[in-house]
C-alpha positions in Angstrom: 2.9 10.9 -8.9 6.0 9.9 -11.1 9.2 10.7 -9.4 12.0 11.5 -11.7 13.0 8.1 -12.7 10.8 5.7 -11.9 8.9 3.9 -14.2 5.1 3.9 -14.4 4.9 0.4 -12.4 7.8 1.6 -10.3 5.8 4.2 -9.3 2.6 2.2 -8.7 4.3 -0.3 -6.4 5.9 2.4 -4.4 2.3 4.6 -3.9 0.6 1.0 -3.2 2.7 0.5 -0.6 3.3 4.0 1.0 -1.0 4.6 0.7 -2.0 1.0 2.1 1.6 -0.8 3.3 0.5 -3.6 0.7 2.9 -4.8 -1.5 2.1 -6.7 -4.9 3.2 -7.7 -8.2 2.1 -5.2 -11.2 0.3 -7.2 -13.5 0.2 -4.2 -16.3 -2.2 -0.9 -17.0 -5.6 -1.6 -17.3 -7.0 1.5 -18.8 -5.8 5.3 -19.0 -8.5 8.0 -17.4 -8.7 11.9 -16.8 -10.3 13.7 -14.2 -10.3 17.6 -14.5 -11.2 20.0 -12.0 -12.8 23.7 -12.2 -13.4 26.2 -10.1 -17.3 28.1 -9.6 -16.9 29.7 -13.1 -16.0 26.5 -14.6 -12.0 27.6 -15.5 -10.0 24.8 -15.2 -8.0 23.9 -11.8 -6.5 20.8 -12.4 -6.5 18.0 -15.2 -4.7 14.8 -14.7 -4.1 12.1 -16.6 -4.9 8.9 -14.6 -2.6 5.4 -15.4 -4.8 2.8 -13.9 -2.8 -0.7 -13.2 -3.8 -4.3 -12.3 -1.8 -5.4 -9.4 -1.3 -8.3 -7.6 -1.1 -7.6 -3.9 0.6 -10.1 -2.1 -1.2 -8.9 1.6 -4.7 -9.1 2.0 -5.3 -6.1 4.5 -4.4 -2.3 3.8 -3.5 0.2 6.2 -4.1 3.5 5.8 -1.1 6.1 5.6 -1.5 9.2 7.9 -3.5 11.2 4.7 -7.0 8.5 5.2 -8.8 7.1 8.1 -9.5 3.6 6.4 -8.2 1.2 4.0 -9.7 -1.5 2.6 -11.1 -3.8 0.2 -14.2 -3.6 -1.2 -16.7 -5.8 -3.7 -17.1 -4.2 -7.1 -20.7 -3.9 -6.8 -20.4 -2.6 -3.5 -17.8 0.0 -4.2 -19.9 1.3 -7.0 -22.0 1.9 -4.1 -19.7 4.5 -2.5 -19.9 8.3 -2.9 -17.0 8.2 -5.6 -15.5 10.8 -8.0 -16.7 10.2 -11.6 -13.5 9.1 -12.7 -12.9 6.6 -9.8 -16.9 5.6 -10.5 -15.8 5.2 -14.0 -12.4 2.9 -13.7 -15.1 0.8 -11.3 -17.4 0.2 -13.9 -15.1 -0.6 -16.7 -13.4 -3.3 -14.9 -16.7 -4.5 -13.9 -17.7 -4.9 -17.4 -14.4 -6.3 -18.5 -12.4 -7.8 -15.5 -9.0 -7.6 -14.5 -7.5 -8.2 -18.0 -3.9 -5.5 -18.1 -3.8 -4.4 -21.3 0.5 -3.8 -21.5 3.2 -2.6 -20.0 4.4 1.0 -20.0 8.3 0.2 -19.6 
């Protein structure tokens, strides 16, 4: 989330590090995503727009906060592996295909 304020890669650096304790320099947005949510009679709960960012981190081990019991890195190919949402599964893929190329800056 945004807080009032911050700019997009303000915002990334400061949910990097409060989710893992890694810090890192933001490289720029790699792509733009949307998950949406609905309930058992398929209304709509929840649609977010997604701002995916290359970054830099300047550690090389995460840390979870107090909301996960893990952090860490994983292999492409091997993350793909993981029981992911389809938007998560989807951002995986793309950069896959493509690599880590930012495509610009939001500020």
């Amino acid at each position: 989330m945004i807080e009032l304020g911050e700019t997009p890669e303000e915002a990334v650096s400061r949910e990097l590090f409060e989710e893992t304790g890694l810090r890192g320099a933001v490289k720029g947005l790699f792509g733009i995503y949307q998950y949406v949510e609905k309930d058992e009679v398929g209304r709509i709960r929840y649609h977010y727009i997604l701002l995916d960012f290359i970054v830099d981190a300047e550690e090389k081990t995460p840390r979870p906060s107090t909301d996960a019991e893990d952090a860490r890195f994983f292999a492409l190919t091997d993350a793909l592996r993981l029981d992911l949402t389809e938007t998560t599964r989807d951002l995986l893929a793309d950069l896959a295909d493509s690599g880590p190329r930012p495509l610009t800056r939001c500020s």
